[in-house]
C-alpha positions in Angstrom: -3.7 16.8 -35.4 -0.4 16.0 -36.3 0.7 18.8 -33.6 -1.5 16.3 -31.1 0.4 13.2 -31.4 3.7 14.7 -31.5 3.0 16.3 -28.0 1.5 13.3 -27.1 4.3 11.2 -27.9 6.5 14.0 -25.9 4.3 13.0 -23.3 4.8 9.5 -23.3 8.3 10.5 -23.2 8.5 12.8 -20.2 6.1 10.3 -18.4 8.9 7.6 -18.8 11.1 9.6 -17.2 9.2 10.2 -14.6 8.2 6.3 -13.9 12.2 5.5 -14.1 12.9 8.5 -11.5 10.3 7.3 -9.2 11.8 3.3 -9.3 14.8 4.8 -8.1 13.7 7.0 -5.8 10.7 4.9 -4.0 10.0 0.8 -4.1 7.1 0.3 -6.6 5.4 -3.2 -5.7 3.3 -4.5 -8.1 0.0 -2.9 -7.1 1.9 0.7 -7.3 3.1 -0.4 -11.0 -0.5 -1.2 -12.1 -2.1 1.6 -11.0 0.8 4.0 -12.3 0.1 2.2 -16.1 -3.8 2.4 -15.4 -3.4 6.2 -14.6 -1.2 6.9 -17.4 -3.5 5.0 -19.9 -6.3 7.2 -18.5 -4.3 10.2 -18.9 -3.6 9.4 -22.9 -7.1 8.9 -23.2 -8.0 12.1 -21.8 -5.7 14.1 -23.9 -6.0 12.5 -26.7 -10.0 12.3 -26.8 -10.4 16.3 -25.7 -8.2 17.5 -28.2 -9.7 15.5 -31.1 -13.3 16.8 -29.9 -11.8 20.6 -29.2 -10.1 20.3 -32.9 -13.1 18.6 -34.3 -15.1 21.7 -33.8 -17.1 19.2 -30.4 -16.3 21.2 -27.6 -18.7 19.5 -25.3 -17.3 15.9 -26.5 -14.3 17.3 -25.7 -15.2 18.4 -21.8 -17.1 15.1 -21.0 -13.9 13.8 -22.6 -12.1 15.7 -20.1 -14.7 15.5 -16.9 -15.0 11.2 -17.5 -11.6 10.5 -18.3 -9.5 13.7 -16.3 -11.3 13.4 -13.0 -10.6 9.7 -12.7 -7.0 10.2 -13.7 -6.7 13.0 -10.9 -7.9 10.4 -8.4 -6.3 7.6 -9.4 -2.8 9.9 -9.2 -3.1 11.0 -5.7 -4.4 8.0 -4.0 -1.8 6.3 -6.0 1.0 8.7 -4.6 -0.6 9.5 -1.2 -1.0 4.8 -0.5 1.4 3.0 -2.5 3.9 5.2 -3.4 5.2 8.1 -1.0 5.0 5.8 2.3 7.8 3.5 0.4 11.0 5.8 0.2 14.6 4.6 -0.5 17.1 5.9 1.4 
């Protein structure tokens, strides 16, 4: 477990980076901001609730963890890039 939230906090890390690459490279309104925290919340949960089923010995926890929580964040990511964020490039 301890192996979990140390890559999870990597994670959190690298995803920082990410959001501060992207508010340079495209203009984030407020929608594209929400959505982008939303997404990354979901994305924690997912993680975080699979692994603690899959190291809990609950692998099927661990895939509804994975099939209620992933597939949302999948969908929330695209539609966020495809609508609010990749029509709105800097120069």
């Amino acid at each position: 477990m301890g192996l979990m939230w140390y890559l999870m906090g990597m994670g959190t890390t690298a995803a920082l980076w990410g959001y501060l690459y992207l508010r340079r490279s495209y203009r984030l309104g407020a929608a594209a901001n929400a959505v982008l925290l939303c997404t990354f919340a979901l994305a924690w949960l997912c993680i975080g609730w699979s692994w603690g089923s899959f190291a809990e010995g609950e692998p099927q926890s661990g895939a509804m963890g994975l099939m209620c929580f992933g597939l949302p964040t999948l969908v929330m990511a695209v539609l966020s890039w495809r609508n609010l964020i990749s029509p709105y490039k800097q120069a």
